[in-house]
GUGUPA-246266 format. One line per field, with one value per residue (C-alpha): x, y, z. Coordinates in nm, 2 decimals. Each point is the difference from the previous one (the first is absolute). Example, Ala and Ser with C-alpha at 12.3 -4.5 7.8 and 13.67 -1.06 7.14 Angstrom:
<atoms>
u <- 1.23, 0.14 $
v <- -0.45, 0.34 $
w <- 0.78, -0.07 $
</atoms>
This chain:
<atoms>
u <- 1.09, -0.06, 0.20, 0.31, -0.02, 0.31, 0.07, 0.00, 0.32, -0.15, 0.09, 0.23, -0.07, 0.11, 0.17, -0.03, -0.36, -0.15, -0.03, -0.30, -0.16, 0.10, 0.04, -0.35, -0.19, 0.10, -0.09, -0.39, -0.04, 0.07, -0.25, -0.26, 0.06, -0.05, 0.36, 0.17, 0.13, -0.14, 0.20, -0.13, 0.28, -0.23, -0.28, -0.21, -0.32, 0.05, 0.28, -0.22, -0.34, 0.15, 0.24, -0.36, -0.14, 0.26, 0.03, -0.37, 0.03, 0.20, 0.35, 0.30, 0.08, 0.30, -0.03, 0.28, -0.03, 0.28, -0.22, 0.14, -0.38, -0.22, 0.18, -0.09, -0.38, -0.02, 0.13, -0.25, -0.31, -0.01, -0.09, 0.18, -0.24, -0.30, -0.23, 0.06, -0.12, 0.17, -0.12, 0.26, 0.27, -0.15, 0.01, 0.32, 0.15, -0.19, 0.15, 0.34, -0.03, 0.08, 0.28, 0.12, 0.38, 0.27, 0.24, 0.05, 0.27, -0.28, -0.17, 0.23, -0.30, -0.26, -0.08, -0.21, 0.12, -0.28, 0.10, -0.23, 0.21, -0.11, 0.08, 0.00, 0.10, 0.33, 0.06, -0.02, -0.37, 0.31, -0.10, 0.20, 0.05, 0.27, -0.24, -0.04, 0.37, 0.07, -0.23, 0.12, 0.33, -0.09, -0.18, 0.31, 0.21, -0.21, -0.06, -0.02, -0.11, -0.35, -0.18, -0.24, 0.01, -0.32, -0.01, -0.30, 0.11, -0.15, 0.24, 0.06, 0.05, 0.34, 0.11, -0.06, 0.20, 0.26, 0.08, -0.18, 0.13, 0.37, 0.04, -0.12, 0.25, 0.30, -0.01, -0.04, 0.29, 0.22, -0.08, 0.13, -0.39, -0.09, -0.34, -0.18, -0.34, -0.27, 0.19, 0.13, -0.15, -0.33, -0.14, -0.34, -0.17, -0.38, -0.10, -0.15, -0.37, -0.10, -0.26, 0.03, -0.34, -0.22, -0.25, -0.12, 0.34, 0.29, 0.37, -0.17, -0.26, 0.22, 0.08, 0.38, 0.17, 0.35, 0.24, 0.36, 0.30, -0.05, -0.32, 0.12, 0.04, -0.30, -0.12, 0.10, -0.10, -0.36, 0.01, 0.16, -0.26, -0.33, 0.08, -0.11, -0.18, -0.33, 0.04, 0.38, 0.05, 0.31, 0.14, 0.24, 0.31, 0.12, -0.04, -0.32, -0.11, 0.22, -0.14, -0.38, 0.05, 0.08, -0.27, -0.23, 0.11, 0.07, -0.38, -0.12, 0.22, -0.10, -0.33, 0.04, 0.17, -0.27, -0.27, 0.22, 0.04, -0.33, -0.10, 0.18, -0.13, -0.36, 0.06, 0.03, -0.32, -0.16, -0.06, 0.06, 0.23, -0.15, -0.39, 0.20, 0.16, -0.33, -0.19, 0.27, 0.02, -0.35, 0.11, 0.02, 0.30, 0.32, 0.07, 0.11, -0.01, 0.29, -0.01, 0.22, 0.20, 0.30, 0.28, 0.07, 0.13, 0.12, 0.28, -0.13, -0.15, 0.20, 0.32, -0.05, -0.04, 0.34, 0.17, -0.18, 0.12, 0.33, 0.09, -0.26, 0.35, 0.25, -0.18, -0.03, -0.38, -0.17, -0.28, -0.20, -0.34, 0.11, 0.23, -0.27, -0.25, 0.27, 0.03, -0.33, 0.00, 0.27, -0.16, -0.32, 0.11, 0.16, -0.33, -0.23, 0.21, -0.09, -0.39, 0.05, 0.20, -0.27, -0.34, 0.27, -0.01, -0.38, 0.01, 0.16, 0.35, 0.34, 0.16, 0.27, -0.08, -0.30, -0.11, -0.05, -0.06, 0.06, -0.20, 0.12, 0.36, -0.02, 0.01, -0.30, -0.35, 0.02, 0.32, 0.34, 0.24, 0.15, 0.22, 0.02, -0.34, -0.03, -0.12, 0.34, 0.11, -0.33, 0.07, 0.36, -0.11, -0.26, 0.28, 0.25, -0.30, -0.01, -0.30, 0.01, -0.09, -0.13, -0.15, -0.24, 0.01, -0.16, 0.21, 0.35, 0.04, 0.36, 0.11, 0.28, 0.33, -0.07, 0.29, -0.03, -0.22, 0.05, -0.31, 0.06, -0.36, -0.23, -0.38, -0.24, -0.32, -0.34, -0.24, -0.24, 0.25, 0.29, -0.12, -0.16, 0.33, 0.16, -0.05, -0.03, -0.03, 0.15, -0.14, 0.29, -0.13, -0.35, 0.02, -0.31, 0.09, -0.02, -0.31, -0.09, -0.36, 0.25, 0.24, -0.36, -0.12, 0.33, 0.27, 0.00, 0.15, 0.03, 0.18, -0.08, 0.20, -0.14, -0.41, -0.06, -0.18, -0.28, -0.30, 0.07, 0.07, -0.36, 0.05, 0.36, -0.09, 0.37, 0.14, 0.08, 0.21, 0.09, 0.34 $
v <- 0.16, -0.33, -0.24, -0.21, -0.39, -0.15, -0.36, -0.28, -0.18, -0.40, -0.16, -0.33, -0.35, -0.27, -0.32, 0.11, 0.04, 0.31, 0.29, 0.04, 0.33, 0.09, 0.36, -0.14, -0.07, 0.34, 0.17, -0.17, 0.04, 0.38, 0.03, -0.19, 0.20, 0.36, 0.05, 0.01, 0.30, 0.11, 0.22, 0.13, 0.10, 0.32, 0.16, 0.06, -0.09, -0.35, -0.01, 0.28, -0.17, -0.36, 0.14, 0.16, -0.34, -0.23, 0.29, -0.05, -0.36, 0.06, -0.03, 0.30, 0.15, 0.23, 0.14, 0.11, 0.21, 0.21, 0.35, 0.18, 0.20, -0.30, -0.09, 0.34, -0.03, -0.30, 0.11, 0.29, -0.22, 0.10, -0.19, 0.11, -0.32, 0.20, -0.29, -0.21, 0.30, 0.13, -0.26, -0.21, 0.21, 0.08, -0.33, -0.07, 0.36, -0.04, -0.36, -0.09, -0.34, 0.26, 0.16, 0.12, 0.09, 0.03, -0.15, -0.39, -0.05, -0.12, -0.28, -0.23, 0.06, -0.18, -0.31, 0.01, 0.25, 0.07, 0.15, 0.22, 0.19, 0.08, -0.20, 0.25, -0.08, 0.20, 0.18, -0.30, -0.18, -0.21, -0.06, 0.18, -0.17, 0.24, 0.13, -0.40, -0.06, 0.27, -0.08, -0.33, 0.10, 0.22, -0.26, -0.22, 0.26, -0.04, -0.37, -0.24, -0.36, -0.01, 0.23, -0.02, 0.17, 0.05, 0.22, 0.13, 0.19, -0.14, -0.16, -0.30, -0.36, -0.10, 0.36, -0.08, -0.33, 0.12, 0.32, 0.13, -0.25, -0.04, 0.41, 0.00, -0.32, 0.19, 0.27, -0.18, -0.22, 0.27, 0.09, -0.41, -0.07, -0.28, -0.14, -0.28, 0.04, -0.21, -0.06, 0.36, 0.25, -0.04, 0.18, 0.02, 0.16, 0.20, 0.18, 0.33, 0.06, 0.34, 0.23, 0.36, 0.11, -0.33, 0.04, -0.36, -0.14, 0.07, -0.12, -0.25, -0.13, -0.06, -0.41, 0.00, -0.25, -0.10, -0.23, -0.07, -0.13, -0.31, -0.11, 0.17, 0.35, -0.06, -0.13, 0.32, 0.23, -0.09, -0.01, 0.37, 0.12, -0.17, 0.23, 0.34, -0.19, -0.17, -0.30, -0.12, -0.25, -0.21, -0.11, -0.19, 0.16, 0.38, -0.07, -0.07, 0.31, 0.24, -0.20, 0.03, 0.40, 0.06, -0.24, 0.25, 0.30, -0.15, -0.08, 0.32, 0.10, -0.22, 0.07, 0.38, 0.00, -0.20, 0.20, 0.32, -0.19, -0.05, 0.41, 0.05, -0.24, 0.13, 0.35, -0.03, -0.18, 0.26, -0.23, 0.07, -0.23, 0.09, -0.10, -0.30, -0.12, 0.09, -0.23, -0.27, 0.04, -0.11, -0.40, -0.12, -0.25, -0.02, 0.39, 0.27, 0.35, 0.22, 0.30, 0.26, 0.26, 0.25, -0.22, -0.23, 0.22, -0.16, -0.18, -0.35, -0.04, 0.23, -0.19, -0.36, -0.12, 0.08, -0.14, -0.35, 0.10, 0.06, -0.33, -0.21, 0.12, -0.18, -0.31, 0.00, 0.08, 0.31, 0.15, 0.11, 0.08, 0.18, 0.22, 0.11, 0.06, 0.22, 0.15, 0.05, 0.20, 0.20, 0.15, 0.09, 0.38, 0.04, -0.15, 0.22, 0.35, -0.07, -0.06, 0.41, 0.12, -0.11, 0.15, 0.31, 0.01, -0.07, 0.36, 0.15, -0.04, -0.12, -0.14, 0.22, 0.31, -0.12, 0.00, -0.37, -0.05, -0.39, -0.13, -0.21, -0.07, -0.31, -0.35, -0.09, 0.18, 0.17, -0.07, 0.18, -0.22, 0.06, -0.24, -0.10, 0.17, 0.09, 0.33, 0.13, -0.13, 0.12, 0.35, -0.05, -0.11, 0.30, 0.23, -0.15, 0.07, 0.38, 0.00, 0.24, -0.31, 0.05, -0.25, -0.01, -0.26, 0.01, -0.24, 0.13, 0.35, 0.00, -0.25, -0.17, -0.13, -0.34, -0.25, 0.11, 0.32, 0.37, 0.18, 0.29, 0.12, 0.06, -0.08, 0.28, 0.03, -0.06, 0.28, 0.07, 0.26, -0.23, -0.27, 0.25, 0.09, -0.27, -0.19, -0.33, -0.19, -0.31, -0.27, -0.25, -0.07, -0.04, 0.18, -0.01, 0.37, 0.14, 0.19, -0.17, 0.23, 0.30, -0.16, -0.09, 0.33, 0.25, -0.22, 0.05, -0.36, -0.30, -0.29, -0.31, -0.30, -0.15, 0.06, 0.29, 0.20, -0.25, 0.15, 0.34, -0.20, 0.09, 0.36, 0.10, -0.19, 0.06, 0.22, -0.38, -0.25, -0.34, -0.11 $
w <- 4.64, -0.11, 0.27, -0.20, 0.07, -0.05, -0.19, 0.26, -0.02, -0.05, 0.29, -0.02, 0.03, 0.17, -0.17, -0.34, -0.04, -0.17, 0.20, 0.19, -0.18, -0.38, -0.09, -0.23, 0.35, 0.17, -0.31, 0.00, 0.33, 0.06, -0.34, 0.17, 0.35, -0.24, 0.14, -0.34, -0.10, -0.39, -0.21, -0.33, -0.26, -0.18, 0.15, -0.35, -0.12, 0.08, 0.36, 0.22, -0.06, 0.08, 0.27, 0.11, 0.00, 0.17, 0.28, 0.03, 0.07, 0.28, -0.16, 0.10, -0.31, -0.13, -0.38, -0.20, -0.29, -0.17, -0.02, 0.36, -0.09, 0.05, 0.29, 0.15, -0.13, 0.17, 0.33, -0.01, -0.11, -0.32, -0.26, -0.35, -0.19, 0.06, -0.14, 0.25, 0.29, 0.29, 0.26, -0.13, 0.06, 0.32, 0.16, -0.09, 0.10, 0.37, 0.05, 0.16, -0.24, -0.26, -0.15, -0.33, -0.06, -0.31, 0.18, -0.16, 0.22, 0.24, -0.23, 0.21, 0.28, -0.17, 0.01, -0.32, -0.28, -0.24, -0.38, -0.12, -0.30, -0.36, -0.33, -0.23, -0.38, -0.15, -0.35, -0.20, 0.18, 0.19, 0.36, 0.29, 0.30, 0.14, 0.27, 0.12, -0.03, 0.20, 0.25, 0.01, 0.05, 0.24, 0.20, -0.03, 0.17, 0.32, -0.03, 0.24, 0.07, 0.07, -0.22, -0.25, -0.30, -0.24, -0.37, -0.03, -0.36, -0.35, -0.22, -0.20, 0.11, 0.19, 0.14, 0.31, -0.01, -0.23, 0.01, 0.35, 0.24, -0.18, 0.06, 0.39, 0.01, -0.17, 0.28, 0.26, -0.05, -0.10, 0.39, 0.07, 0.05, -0.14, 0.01, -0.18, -0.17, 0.23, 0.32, 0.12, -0.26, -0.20, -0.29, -0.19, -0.28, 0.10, -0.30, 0.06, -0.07, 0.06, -0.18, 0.11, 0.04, 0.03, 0.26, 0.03, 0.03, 0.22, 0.08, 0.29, -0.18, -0.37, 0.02, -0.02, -0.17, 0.18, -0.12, 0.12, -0.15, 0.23, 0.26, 0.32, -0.20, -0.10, 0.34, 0.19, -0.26, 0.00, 0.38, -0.06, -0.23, 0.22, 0.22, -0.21, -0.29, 0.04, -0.28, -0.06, -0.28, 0.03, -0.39, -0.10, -0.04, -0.02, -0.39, -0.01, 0.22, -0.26, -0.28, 0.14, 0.00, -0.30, -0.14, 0.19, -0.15, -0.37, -0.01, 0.03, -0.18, -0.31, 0.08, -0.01, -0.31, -0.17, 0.11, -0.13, -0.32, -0.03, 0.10, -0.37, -0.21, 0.17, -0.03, -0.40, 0.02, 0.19, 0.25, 0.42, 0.17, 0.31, -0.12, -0.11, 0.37, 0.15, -0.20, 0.00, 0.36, 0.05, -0.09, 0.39, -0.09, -0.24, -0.04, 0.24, -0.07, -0.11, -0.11, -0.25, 0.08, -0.13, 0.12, 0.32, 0.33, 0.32, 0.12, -0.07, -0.34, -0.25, 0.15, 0.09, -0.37, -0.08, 0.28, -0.13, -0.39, 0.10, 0.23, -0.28, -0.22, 0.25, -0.07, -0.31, -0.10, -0.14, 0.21, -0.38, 0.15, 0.37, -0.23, -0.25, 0.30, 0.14, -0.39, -0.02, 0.39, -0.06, -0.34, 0.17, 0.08, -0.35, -0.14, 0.30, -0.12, -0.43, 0.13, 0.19, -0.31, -0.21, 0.23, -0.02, -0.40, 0.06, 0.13, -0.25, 0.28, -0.08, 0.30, -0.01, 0.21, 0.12, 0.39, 0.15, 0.38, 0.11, 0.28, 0.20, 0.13, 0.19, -0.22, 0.17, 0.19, 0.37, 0.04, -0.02, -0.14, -0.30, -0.04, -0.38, -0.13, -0.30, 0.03, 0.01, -0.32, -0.14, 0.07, -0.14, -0.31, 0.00, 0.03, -0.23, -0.23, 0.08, 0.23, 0.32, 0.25, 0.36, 0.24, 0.32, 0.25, 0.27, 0.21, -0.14, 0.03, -0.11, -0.24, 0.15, -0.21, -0.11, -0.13, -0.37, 0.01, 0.16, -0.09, 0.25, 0.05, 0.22, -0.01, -0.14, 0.14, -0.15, -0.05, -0.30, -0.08, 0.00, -0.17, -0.29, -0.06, -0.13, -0.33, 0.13, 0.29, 0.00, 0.29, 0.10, 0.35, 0.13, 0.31, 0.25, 0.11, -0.34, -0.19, -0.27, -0.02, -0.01, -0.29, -0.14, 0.01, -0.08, -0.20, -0.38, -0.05, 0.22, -0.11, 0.29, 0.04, 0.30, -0.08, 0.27, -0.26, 0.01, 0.13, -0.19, -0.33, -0.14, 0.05, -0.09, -0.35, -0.23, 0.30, 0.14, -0.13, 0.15, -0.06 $
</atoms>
């Protein structure tokens, strides 16, 4: 049980002057001491491996999350993000710096109160803030002077300012607390830069950007993050961090969708896009390597675009190219299920009826998210189209409801008998744990999007097509 430090009441000065220690001071000073007390608002890909890190640096930490079953996991050392191992979970589970609860009643313990909550888009590509809001509203429930508040969630320019702070400020002064910005509460932007499944990167070694809605927010947040995080990088305001994220995201994905642009125009020409990169690649300055795929996956890059288009619109000016990237990303599957139907009609098979197994789950390889991949629309369309659709993964046994998808399946496994028996196998993932030699040897048809087939090209001959 993670010991609650109460808010020192500033102590009054004599003759007028300015009291002797500011709720500012206390605040830097139990940072710097490692007796600050770190809550993390959602204990997902990106809140357990910082809450991980900060608890590392010596900081007490207490993580709220509204799923009562990951609070459980963690209590028991398991770890329910099974790419980031179970030593994580462990350390934290064996540590009495550590807890993890539902209840938000108790943000009002921590002295810093970290926001870790998706930004998901809604029907229309609008951005949805509604998990921030009611976070921050949450937070301003508990508030008191002397906290610092960071949002850690991607989304566009001024949110923190303008509609983060004014919501934590609303609930709090419905309670009769009020507290001004800079002197008894303080509040920063720290984008989020996780990769699930990078190996030569981690949460403590990712410089983080910080910037505050003035200099001591910004001031105590870097302190904050130094702690767990090897390289902090102090900007200039909480706009330019939000700003400076989606600029990250937004070039890859421009770059992706040229690349995929230029996979079409190639594959008319016969040409391979991914001779192409490699030989492109060999210019040691002014081009880095991207490479195509059948549609963007992950939390970041199919998403952040749009909340850039969409606040662009407040101010008047049209984001043109960011929104035909993102047209050109979001008709990769549609483009990836015409280059199957066709190898089908190759083979004398009309979509309709025929057997397709889709490998690969996860957006990305070795990993088990799912969040946003397209291998889930892919096998929608497949279906709408009449095809009897299957998939192995070997990191997502059952395929988990996702926010527009719910495929209700379970992964197959691969044998030369299995694979034999459907009509085409359909590569949306690159997995390391999967046989390509035995897709090589037993699939009829094999239709790779992400260039696993490689090695084996020479030998399947029209049995492989690259889409």
């Amino acid at each position: 049980m993670i010991a609650h430090h109460a808010a020192t009441p500033e102590p009054a000065a004599a003759n007028g002057e300015e009291p002797v220690s500011t709720t500012y001071q206390q605040l830097k000073d139990k940072i710097a001491s490692g007796e600050a007390i770190v809550g993390i608002v959602g204990l997902g890909y990106v809140g357990l491996p910082l809450a991980h890190a900060l608890h590392r640096g010596g900081l007490p930490v207490l993580g709220f999350d509204i799923d009562p079953e990951k609070i459980e996991m963690l209590g028991r050392g398991e770890n329910y993000l099974r790419h980031l191992g179970p030593e994580m979970t462990g350390d934290l589970a064996g540590s009495d710096r550590f807890e993890a609860t539902a209840d938000f009643s108790r943000l009002g313990e921590a002295d810093v109160v970290i926001v870790c909550v998706p930004t998901p888009l809604g029907r229309h590509q609008e951005p949805d803030l509604s998990y921030v809001i009611d976070s921050a509203r949450a937070i301003g429930r508990c508030l008191r002077p002397g906290q610092l508040v960071t949002l850690e969630s991607t989304t566009y320019p001024r949110t923190t300012r303008d509609e983060f702070l004014p919501a934590m400020l609303e609930e709090a002064s419905a309670r009769g607390v009020k507290l001004t910005p800079g002197d008894d509460l303080f509040v920063a932007f720290s984008p989020e830069r996780e990769d699930p499944g990078r190996k030569d990167h981690s949460t403590s070694t990712i410089p983080k950007l910080v910037g505050g809605i003035d200099d001591r927010s910004t001031e105590l947040a870097a302190m904050l993050y130094r702690r767990g995080v090897s390289q902090v990088v102090e900007v200039e305001s909480a706009e330019v961090a939000e700003a400076a994220k989606l600029l990250e995201n937004i070039f890859r994905a421009v770059n992706i969708a040229l690349v995929n642009e230029m996979k079409m125009i190639l594959d008319r020409m016969d040409i391979d896009i991914w001779q192409v990169v490699r030989a492109a690649s060999t210019k040691p300055f002014g081009f880095m390597p991207f490479y195509p795929g059948p549609g963007l996956g992950g939390h970041c890059i199919p998403i952040d675009p749009f909340y850039l288009t969409w606040k662009a619109k407040e101010v008047g000016h049209a984001t043109r190219f960011i929104e035909l990237a993102g047209a050109i990303n979001t008709s990769m599957p549609h483009w990836v299920v015409e280059k199957l139907s066709l190898a089908l009609n190759e083979h004398a098979k009309p979509v309709r009826g025929s057997k397709v197994l889709v490998i690969g789950l996860a957006y990305k390889p070795d990993i088990d998210d799912t969040r946003e991949s397209p291998a889930f629309e892919l096998i929608e369309l497949l279906m709408d189209l009449g095809a009897e659709v299957q998939y192995h993964d070997p990191h997502v046994p059952v395929a988990p409801k996702v926010r527009k998808h719910d495929l209700r399946m379970k992964s197959v496994e691969l044998t030369a008998d299995s694979v034999g028996g459907f009509d085409a196998v359909l590569i949306a993932t690159d997995h390391k744990r999967v046989d390509y030699s035995l897709l090589a040897r037993h699939a009829s048809l094999v239709v790779d999007t992400r260039n696993a087939m490689r090695e084996y090209a020479s030998d399947m001959g029209a049995r492989l097509v690259k889409a």
